[in-house]
C-alpha positions in Angstrom: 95.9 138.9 46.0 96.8 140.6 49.5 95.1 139.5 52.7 96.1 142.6 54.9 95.2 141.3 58.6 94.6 144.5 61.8 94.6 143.7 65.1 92.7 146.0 66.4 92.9 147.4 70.3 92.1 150.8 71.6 93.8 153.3 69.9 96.3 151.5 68.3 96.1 148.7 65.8 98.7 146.2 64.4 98.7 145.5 60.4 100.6 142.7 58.6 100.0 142.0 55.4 100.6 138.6 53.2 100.2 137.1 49.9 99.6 133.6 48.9 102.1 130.9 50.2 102.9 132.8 53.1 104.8 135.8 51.2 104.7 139.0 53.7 104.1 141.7 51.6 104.3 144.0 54.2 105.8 142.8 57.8 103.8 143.8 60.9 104.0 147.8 62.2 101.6 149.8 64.3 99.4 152.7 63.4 97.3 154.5 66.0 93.4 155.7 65.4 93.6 159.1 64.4 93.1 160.5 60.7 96.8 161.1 59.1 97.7 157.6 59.8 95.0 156.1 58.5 95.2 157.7 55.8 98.6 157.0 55.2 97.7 153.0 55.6 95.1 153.5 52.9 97.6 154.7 50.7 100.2 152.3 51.6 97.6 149.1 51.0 96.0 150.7 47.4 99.5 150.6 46.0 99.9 147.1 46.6 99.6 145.4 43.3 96.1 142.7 43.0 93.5 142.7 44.7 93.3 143.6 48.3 91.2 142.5 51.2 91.2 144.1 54.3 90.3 141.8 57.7 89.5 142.4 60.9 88.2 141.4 63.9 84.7 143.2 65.5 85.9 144.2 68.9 83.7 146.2 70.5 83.6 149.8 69.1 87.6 150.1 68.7 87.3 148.6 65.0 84.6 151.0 63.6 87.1 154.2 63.3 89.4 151.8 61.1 86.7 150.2 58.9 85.1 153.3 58.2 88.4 155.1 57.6 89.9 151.9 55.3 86.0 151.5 53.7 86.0 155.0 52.6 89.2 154.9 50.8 87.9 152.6 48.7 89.5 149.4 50.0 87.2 146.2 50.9 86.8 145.4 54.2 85.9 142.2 56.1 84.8 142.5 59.9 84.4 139.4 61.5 83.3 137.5 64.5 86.0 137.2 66.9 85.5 133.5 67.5 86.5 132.7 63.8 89.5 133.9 64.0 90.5 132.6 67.5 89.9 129.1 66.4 92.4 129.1 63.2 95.3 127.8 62.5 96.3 126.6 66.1 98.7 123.5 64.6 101.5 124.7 67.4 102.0 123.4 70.8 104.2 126.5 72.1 100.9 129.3 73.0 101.9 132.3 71.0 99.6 135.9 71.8 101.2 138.7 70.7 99.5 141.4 68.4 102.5 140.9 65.6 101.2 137.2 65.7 97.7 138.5 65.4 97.4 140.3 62.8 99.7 137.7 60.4 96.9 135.2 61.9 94.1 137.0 60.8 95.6 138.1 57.2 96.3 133.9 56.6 92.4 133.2 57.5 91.7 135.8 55.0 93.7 133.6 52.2 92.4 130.6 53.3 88.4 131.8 53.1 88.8 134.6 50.4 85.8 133.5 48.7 83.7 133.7 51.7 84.8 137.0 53.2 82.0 139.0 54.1 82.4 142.6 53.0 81.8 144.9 55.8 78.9 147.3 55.2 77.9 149.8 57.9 74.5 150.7 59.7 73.3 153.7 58.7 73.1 156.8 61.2 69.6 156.1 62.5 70.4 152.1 62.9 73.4 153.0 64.8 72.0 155.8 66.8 69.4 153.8 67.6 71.7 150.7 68.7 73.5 153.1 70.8 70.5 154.3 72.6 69.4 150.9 73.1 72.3 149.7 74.8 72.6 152.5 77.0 68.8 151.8 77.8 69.9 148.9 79.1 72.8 150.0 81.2 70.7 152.9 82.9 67.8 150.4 83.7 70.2 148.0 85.3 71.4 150.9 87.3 67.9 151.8 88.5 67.3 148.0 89.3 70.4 147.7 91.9 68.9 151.9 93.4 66.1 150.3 93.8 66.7 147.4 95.6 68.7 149.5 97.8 65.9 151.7 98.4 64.0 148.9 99.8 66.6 147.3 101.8 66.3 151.0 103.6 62.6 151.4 103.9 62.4 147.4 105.5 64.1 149.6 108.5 61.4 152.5 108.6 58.7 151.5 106.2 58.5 147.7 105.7 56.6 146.3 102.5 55.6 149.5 101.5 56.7 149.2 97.9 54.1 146.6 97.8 51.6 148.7 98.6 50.9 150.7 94.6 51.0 148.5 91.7 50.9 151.2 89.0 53.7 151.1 86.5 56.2 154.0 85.5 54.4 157.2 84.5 55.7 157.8 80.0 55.8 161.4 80.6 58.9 160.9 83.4 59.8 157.6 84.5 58.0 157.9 87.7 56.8 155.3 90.1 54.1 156.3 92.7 56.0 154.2 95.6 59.1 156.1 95.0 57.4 159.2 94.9 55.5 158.2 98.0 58.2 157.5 100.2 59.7 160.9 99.7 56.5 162.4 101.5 56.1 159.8 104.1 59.5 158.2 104.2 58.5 156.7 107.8 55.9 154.6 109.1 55.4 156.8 111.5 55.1 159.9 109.2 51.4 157.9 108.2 50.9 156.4 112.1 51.6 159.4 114.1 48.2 161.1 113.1 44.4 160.3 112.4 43.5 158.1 109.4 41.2 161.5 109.0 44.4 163.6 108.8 46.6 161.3 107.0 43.8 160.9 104.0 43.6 164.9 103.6 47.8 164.8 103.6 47.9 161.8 101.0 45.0 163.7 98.8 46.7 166.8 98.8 50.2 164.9 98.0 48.1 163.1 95.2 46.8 166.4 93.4 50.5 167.7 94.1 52.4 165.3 92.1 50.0 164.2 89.5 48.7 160.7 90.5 45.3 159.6 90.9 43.7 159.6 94.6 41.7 156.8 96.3 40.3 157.0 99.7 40.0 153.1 100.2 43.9 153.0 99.5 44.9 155.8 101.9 42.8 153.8 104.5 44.9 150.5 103.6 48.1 152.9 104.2 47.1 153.8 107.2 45.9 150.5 108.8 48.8 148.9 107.9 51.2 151.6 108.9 50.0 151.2 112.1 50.9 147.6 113.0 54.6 148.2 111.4 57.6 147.5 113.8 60.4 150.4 112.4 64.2 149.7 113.1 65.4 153.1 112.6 64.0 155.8 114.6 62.1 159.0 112.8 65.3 161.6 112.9 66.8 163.5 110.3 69.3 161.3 109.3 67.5 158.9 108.3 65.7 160.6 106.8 68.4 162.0 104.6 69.3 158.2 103.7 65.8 157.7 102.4 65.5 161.0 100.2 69.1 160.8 98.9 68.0 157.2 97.6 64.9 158.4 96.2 66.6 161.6 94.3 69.1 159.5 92.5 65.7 156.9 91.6 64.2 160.0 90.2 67.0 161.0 88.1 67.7 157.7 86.3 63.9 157.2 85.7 63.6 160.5 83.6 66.9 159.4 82.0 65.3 156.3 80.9 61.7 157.9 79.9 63.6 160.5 77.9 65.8 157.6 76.4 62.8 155.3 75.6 61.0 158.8 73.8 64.2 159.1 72.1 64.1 155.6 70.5 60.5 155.7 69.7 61.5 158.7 67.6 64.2 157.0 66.0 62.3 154.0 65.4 59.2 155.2 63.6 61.7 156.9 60.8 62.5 153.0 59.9 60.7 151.8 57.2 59.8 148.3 59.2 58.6 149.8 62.4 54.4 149.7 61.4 55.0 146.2 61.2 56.6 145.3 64.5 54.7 147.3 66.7 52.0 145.3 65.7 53.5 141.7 66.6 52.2 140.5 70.5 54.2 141.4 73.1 56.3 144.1 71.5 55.6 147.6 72.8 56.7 151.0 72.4 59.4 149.9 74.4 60.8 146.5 73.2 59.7 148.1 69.6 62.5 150.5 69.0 64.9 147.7 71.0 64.4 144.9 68.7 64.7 147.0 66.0 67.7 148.4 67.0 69.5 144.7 67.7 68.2 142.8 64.6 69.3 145.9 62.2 69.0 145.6 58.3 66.6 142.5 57.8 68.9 142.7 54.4 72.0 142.1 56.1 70.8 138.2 56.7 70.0 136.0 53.6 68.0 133.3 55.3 65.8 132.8 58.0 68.4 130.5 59.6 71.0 133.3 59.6 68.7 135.5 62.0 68.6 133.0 64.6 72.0 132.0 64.2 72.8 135.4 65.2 70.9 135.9 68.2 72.8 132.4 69.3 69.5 130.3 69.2 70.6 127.6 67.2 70.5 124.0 68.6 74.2 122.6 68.8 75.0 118.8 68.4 77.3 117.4 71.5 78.4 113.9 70.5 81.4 111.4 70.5 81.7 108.1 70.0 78.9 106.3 72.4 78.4 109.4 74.4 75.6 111.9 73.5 75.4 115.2 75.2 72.4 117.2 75.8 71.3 119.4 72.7 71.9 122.9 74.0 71.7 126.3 72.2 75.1 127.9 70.7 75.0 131.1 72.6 77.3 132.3 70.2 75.7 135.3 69.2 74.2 138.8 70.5 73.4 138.4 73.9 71.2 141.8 73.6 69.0 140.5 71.3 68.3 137.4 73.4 67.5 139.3 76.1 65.1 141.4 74.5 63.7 138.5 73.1 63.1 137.3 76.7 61.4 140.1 77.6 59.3 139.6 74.5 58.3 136.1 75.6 58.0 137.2 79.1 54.9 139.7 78.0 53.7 137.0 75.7 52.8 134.6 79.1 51.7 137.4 80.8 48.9 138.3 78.6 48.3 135.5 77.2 46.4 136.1 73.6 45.1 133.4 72.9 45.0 134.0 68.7 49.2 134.4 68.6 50.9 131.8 66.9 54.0 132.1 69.3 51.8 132.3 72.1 50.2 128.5 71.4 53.7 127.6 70.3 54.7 128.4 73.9 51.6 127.2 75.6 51.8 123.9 73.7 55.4 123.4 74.7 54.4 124.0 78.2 52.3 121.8 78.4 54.7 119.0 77.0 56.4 119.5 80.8 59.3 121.6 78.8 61.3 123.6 81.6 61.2 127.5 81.2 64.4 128.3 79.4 63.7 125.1 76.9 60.0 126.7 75.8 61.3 130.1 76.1 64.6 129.5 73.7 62.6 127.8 71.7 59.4 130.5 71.3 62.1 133.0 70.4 64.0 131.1 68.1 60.4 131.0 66.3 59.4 134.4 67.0 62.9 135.1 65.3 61.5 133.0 61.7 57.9 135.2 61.8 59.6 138.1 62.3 62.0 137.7 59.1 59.3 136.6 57.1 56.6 139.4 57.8 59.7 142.1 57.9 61.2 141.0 54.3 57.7 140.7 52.7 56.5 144.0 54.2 59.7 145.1 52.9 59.4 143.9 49.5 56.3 144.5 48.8 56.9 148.8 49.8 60.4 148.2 47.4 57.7 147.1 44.6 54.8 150.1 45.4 
């Protein structure tokens, strides 16, 4: 048998290849990403006489070209968790790292768990579309987080609290938030002071109609009064008001991104056969839908319900030696995406509170034991984690037998 072990970086990947007892077969050389070369190495490692696994490493996206590449030759390949491989076969003291190194490292973990190699099996184009979507979901939304807390920083100099003042959320058809919009129009306090409340109430109704959101008269008289005891630090010129408009164009822009993202993974999401039956669990959306879809992947892919929350990192970890005994902490070794979605999951759970959800009274129940926040919230997800694999797999299987 041949363990061929790839290092793989951008671009460029380094590939040894050994048999049992430490015999190199083939001694470590380079090959860069692009399709002659990879198809020479596919060549190279079907002539090898036995059977041959191919190992690697999942770093990031740089392995996908080469898996793909080496999968569709017909060769088997075994991607796996990075932290495996960094943990073997450290019996020197002298601290050797060089990619040579690497790759005979990972080709003698693939003799020494042959059996256990999982084979590498890729999403298919909707999973991984859908993954990427996700993720840059995420990215964009972090992006408008950090605008926005800029924005405000600025209007606590000519507008204080005035993001306060609406409590609508984001409008599905562009990403829009009334404050943002609002402070586009009447970027200064004394843009709403400066005239009559009588004045001011025809300007914010006309404003209203003009951009789509729904007018009240009681909350352009809140505006008003409250504009009208505001101390502004920045005076009412044109450059500050540039600073203010600038802030809100580039708000804008990233909220339609996001809107036209999330419609994008909806799409995505319904063509999935499990989608009818997430939507319907508490506290996932339209939004979180498609995005815990997108990180769990092939309910297939994990043969237990232990393997799911192993992979989101949820699993309780053991610290003990001798007479000392640590706190019982979760592993964290796992996708931190998914954990965060599951968060956000939880996080709707306690808002609305329904009162029939079994992870909802697992998580009220554990609050009221005096757990902190992260202990009942790691733990409602590890659970939301087990009634999601069960109610996935037999929706699943019970389709597979219709």
């Amino acid at each position: 048998m041949n363990s061929v072990g790839i290092d793989v970086s951008k671009g460029k990947s380094m590939v040894a290849a050994i048999q049992p007892f430490g015999v190199i077969v083939i001694s470590p050389f380079e090959v860069t990403h692009t399709d002659s070369e990879l198809s020479n190495l596919a060549k190279k490692l079907r002539d090898l006489p036995g059977e041959t696994k191919v190992i690697m490493e999942c770093t990031g996206n740089y392995y996908l070209s080469v898996a793909h590449a080496l999968r569709n030759a017909g060769l088997t390949v075994c991607a796996l968790h990075a932290q495996l491989i960094h943990g073997f076969g450290n019996n020197t003291i002298r601290k050797t790292k060089t990619d040579k190194a690497d790759a005979l490292k990972i080709a003698n973990y693939g003799l020494s768990h042959w059996l256990d190699l999982p084979e590498f099996v890729p999403d298919s184009d909707i999973r991984h579309l859908l993954k990427a979507f996700s993720r840059q979901y995420n990215k964009y939304n972090k992006l408008k987080t950090i605008l926005k807390n800029n924005l405000i920083s600025l209007l606590e100099q000519t507008f204080p609290n005035v993001n306060n003042l609406f409590a609508c959320h984001p409008r599905k058809s562009d990403g829009h938030e009334k404050w943002v919009d609002f402070v586009d129009c009447f970027w200064h306090c004394e843009c709403v002071s400066a005239s009559s409340q009588k004045s001011f109430t025809s300007a914010y109704r006309k404003w209203c109609i003009r951009k789509g959101y729904r007018f009240s008269a009681p909350k352009a008289k809140t505006i008003y009064s409250q504009s009208i005891n505001l101390v502004a630090i920045m005076p009412l010129n044109d450059g500050v008001k540039t600073l203010i408009k600038q802030a809100v164009t580039q708000i804008c822009a990233i909220s339609e991104t996001l809107a036209s993202l999330s419609s994008e993974m909806n799409h995505l999401a319904v063509s999935l056969p499990e989608y009818p039956v997430v939507i319907e669990f508490c506290g996932v959306g339209e939004l979180l839908c498609p995005q815990l879809i997108a990180e769990i992947g092939d309910i297939y892919r994990f043969p237990k319900k232990s393997s799911l929350v192993r992979f989101a990192g949820l699993e309780p970890v053991e610290h003990k030696s001798g007479i000392f005994c640590g706190k019982e902490r979760i592993s964290k070794q796992g996708s931190p995406h998914l954990r965060k979605t599951l968060f956000q999951v939880m996080d709707c759970l306690l808002k609305h509170s329904p009162s029939t959800d079994s992870v909802f009274q697992f998580l009220d129940r554990k609050r009221a034991e005096g757990k902190n926040y992260f202990s009942y919230m790691t733990a409602g997800s590890a659970k939301f984690l087990r009634i999601y694999y069960a109610r996935v797999k037999q929706f699943l299987d019970l389709n597979k037998v219709i």
